[in-house]
Each structure stands twice: as C-alpha cells, then as structure tokens.
MITORVO-922368 format. One record per residue (C-alpha): residue in three letters; x, y, z. Coordinates in steps of 0.001 Angstrom, whole numbers, plus 524288, in hexadecimal, padded with zeros to 5 digits. Layout:
N
ALAXYZ
...
END
This chain:
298
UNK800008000080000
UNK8050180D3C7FBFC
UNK8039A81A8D8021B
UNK807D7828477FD11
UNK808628336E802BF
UNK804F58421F7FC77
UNK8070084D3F802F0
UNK7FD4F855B37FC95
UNK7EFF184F277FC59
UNK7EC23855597F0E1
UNK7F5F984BC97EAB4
UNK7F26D842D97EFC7
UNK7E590842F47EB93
UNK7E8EF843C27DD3C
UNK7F0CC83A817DE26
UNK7E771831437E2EA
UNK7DDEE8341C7D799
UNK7E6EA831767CE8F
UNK7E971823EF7D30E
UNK7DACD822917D399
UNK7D976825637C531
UNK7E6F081B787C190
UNK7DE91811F37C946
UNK7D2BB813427C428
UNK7D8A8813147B533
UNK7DFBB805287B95D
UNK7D3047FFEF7BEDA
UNK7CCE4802327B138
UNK7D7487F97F7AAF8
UNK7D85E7EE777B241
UNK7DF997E4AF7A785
UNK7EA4C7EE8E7A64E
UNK7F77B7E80E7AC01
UNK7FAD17F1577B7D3
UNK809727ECBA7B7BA
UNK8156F7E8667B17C
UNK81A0C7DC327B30F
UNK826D97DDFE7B996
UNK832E17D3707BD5B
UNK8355A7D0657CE4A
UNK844E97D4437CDAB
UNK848997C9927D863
UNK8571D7CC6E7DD65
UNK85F727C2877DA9E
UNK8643B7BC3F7E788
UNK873CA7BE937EACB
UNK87D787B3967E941
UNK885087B17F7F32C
UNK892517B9097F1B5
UNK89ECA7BE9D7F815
UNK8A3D67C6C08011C
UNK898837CB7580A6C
UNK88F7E7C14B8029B
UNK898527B5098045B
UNK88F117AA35808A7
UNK884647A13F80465
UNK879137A5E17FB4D
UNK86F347A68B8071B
UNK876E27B14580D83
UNK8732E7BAA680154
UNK868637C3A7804F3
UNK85C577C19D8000B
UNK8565B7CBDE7F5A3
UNK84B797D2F47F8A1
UNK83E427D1757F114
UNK840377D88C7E2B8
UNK831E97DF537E80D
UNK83A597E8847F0CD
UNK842257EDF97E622
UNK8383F7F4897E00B
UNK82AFB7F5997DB01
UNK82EDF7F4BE7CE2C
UNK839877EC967CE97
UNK843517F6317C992
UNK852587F5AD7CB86
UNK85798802A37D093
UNK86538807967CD7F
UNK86BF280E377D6BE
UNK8708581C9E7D4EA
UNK87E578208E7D699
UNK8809882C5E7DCFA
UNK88982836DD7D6B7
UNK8974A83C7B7DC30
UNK8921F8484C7E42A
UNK89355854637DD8D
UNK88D6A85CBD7D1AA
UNK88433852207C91D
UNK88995851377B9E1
UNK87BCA857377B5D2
UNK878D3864317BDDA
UNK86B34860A37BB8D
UNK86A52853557BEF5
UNK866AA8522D7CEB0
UNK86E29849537D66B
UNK8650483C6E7D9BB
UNK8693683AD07E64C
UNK86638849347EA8E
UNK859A08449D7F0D1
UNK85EE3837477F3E9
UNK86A7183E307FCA7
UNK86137848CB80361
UNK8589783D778076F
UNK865B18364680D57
UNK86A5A841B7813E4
UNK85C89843AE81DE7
UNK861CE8366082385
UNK87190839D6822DB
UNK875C5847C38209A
UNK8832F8416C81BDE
UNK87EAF83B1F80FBA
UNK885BF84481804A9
UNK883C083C877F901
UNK87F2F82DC97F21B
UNK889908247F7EE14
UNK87E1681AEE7E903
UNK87030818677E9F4
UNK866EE80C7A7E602
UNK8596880CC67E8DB
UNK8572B7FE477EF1F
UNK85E207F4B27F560
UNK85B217EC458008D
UNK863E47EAC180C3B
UNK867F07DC37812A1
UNK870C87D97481E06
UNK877B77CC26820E3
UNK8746C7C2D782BFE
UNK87FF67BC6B82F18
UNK87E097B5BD83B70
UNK8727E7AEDA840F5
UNK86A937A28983BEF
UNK868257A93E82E93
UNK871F77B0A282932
UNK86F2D7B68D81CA4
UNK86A5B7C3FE81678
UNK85EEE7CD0881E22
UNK858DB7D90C8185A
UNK85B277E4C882034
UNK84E0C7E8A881D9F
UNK853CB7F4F7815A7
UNK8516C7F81880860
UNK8526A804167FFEF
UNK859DB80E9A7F920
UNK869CE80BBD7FBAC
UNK87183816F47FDA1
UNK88343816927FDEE
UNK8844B8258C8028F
UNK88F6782F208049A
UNK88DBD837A7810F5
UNK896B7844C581565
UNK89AAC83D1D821FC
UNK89E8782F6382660
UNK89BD7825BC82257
UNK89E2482A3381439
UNK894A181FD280E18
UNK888B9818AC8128B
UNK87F0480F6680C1E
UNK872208104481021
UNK865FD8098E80CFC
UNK859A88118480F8E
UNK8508280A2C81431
UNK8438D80A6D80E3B
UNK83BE3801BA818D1
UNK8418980B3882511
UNK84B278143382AD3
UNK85582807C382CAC
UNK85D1480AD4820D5
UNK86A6E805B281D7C
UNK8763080D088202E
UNK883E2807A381D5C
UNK890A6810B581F35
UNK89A2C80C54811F5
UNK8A6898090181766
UNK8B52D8047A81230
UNK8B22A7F76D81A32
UNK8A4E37F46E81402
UNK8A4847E53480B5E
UNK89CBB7E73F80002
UNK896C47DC077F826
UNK88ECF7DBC17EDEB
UNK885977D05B7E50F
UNK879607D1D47DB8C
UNK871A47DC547E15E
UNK8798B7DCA77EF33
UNK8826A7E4AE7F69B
UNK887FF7DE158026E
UNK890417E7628094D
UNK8968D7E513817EA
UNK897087F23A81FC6
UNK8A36E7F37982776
UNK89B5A7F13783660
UNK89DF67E0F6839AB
UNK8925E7E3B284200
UNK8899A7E7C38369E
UNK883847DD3482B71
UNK887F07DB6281D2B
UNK87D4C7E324814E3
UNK8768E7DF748095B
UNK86F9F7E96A7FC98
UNK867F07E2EE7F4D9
UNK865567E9A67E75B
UNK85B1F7E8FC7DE0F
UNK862A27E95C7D2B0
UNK872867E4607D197
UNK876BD7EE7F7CAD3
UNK8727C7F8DF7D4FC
UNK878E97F0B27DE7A
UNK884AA7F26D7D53B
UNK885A07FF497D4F3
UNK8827E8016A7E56F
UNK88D847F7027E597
UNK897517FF6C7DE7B
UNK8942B80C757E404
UNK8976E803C07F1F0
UNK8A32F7FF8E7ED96
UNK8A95780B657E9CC
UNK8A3CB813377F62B
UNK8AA4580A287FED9
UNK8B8EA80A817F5E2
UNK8B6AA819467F814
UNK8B566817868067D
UNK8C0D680E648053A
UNK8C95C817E27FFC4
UNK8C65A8209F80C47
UNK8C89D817AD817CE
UNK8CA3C8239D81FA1
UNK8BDEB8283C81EFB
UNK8B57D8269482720
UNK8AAC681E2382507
UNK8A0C781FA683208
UNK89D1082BD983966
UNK8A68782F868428B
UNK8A3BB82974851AB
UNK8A29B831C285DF6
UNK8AC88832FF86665
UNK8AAAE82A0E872B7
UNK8A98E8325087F72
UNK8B2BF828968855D
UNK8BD4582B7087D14
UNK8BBE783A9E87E1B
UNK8BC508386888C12
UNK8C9F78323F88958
UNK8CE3A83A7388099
UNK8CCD88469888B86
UNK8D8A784E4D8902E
UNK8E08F8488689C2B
UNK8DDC1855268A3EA
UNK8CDB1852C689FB4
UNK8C4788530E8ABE3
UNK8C097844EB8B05A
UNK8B122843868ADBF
UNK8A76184A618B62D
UNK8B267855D68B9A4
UNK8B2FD863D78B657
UNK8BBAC866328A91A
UNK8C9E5868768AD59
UNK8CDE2877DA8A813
UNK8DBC0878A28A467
UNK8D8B7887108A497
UNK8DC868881F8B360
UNK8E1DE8947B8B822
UNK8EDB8891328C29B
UNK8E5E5898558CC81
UNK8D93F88E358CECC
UNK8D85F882DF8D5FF
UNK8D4D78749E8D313
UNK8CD8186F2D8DD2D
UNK8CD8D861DE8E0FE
UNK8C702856358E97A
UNK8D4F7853658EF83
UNK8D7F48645E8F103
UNK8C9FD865AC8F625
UNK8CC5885913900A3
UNK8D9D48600990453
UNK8D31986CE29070D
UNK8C810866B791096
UNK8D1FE8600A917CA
UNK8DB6186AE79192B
UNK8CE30874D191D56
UNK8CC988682E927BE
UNK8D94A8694592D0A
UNK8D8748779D93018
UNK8D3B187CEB93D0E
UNK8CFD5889129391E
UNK8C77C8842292E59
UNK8C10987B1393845
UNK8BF8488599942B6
UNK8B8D488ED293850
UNK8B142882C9934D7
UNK8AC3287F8B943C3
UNK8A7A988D7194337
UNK89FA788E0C939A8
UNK89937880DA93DBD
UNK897F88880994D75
UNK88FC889440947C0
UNK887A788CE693C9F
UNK8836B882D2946A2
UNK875328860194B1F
UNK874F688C54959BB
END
C-alpha cells in the first residue's frame, strides 16, 4: 500500500482526479495487456574463492531476492565522482552537489565523492558458533567511498534505507580487500570487527566500486603518516603525570612561584611549633588565665 504526501491540498486534489480519469479509461479496456513481460535477474551465487573467501561453497553469502533490486529490474551503474575543482563544462552542474549537501547534515567533514552506486546489500561473516556462514546486516542502499577535510580521510558508508543503522567503515592502509562476481569482501583493520560483504546488482558496477577501492587505499598507502582516525583525548591520568614537579598535590591551593621574599608559608609542622612554643610561655598563659577569670560568669 502506497501513501504520498502533498503539501498543498489543492494538489493534491488534482492529482487525485487525474488518476480517477487514468482509471476509469483502463476499466473501459479491460483486454488491454497492463504490462510487459519482463526477465527475474537472479544473482548468480559466489564460488568459493581466495583470500578473505577461502573456504567451502556454503560459506558464500547468500544473494538476496532479485525483487529487492528494483522494481523494474534494472542494473544501475555507478557514477564516478570528478577530481574537485572547476567542471570541464561551466554549464554542466556537478551530480553530486545535492548528493554531498545531503552527506554533510550527518558529517560536516564530508568535502567530496570518490564513488557512488545506488544499491548494494551489506553481509557480515559468522565465524564461530554452530553455523558459521554469511548473515545480512539488515542494511541495504546507496554506497558511498567519501573524502572528508579531517581524519579519517576516507570512509565507506552504506545508507541505510530500512533505518538510521547505516554502515560506516574508515578506509585504511591495513584494510584486505577481495573481490568475486558481484562481491566486495573487504577486512577492516579492527580484529574485533567482522569481514564485510557488498553485494551488487550488476558485476560491472561492482567493478568499477572495486577499482575506485583499490586505488583509494594505494593512495592512503603512499601516506602512512597520515592519520587515518580522529585524534583521541588526552587521558586525565596522564596530564596528571605529565604536571610540573613543583605542581600542588590534588585538593591543595596552586603553588605561586610569584612569591615576594617577604611572605610567609605556613605550615601544619610551623603552626604545631608555634602552639607549643605559646604553651611553654608563662606570660602567654598568665594573659590566658585572665581572660578565662573575667569572662567566667559571677
């Protein structure tokens, strides 16, 4: 069941009666084929194959029904995303213009599109337990391999088109990348995180995402220096070791170097000497014993 929604109702209204009239026209000719035959595009499934594939055929992830492709079946190339700067034809918009905008309300970073394809669905590899094998990650969507100002440099992501729980991958040197018919296998460089699977509609889309992956990740190569994750804070523990030797202990007053030579530090130990020295004096007591004689109570 479909729903749209206009935001004039006017629209919407005219709309409406224009579907009434289609409607009404197609009821009239009822023997009048409605559709096109058209061919089920089943995906082929993977052999089984090296590197991060190496394994019996069983382990290869299942496709996913042709139906979620599209309605109409249709392959979809991807769209490679120019060097930034001015376009060849001052006319001719860039096509990622809109695409990039609508990146940047999630992450401010994103500067620019390395590639884009408009569906693949994500998989992630059981390898322990009872049945190990290939699980959809329950993503599916648009796939994304973006530059961004800061680190990390470039991410993959996978925008999600059931919910918010999209795919996000930082590109790094250390990244295993493996590819068959319409897969991309790829091994992030976390041991804690699974091997990831794209599954493409069409090969030679997967082709051409492979290639722009490959030479992303020889460019990071060539820059091992770089930075490839957002910087971490700095533990409070180790600023605490890192302080000055002449640095307050916790919970004291800030030491000022600033002294003049005329004021004095006072001390537990200076303050203990005092008393006992003020003690020890009999004219300190006598003045004392005074005091005490004419504030008691008559």
């Amino acid at each position: 069941i479909r729903g749209l929604w206009f935001r004039d109702d006017a629209e919407r209204r005219k709309v409406e009666a224009a579907l009434e009239k289609t409607l009404e026209e197609l009821r009239s000719a009822p023997t009048e084929p409605q559709t096109e035959p058209v061919t089920v595009l089943t995906p082929a499934q993977p052999k089984a194959g090296r590197g991060l594939m190496q394994g019996p055929p069983e382990m290869a992830p299942p496709p996913p029904a042709a139906a979620a492709v599209s309605d109409n079946n249709t392959a979809t190339e991807p769209l490679l995303a120019k060097p930034p700067g001015p376009l060849a034809d001052s006319n001719q918009q860039d096509p990622f213009c809109n695409m990039v905008e609508t990146l940047q309300q999630q992450d401010p970073e994103i500067d620019h599109i390395v590639v884009y394809s408009k569906f693949v669905v994500h998989y992630l590899l059981q390898q322990d337990g009872p049945n190990p094998g290939w699980r959809k990650a329950n993503v599916e969507g648009p796939v994304y391999v973006v530059r961004r100002r800061s680190a990390p440099k470039f991410q993959l992501l996978v925008k999600n088109q059931f919910n918010a729980n999209d795919l996000v991958d930082n590109l790094h040197p250390d990244w295993e990348l493996d590819c068959q018919t319409n897969y991309v296998f790829y091994k992030v460089d976390d041991p804690q995180k699974r091997i990831r699977g794209l599954w493409f509609h069409d090969d030679a889309e997967r082709r051409r995402i492979e290639a722009a992956l490959r030479q992303t990740l020889e460019e990071l190569h060539s820059a091992p220096g770089e930075p490839q994750a957002p910087p971490m804070a700095a533990n409070p523990a180790q600023k605490a070791s890192a302080a000055p030797p002449d640095s307050a202990p916790p919970g004291m007053p800030p030491i000022d170097n600033n002294v003049s030579s005329e004021s004095v530090t006072i001390t537990m130990a200076s303050l203990r000497a005092a008393l006992h020295a003020l003690a020890d004096d009999d004219q300190f007591l006598r003045t004392v014993m005074q005091k005490i004689k004419h504030s008691a109570p008559q």
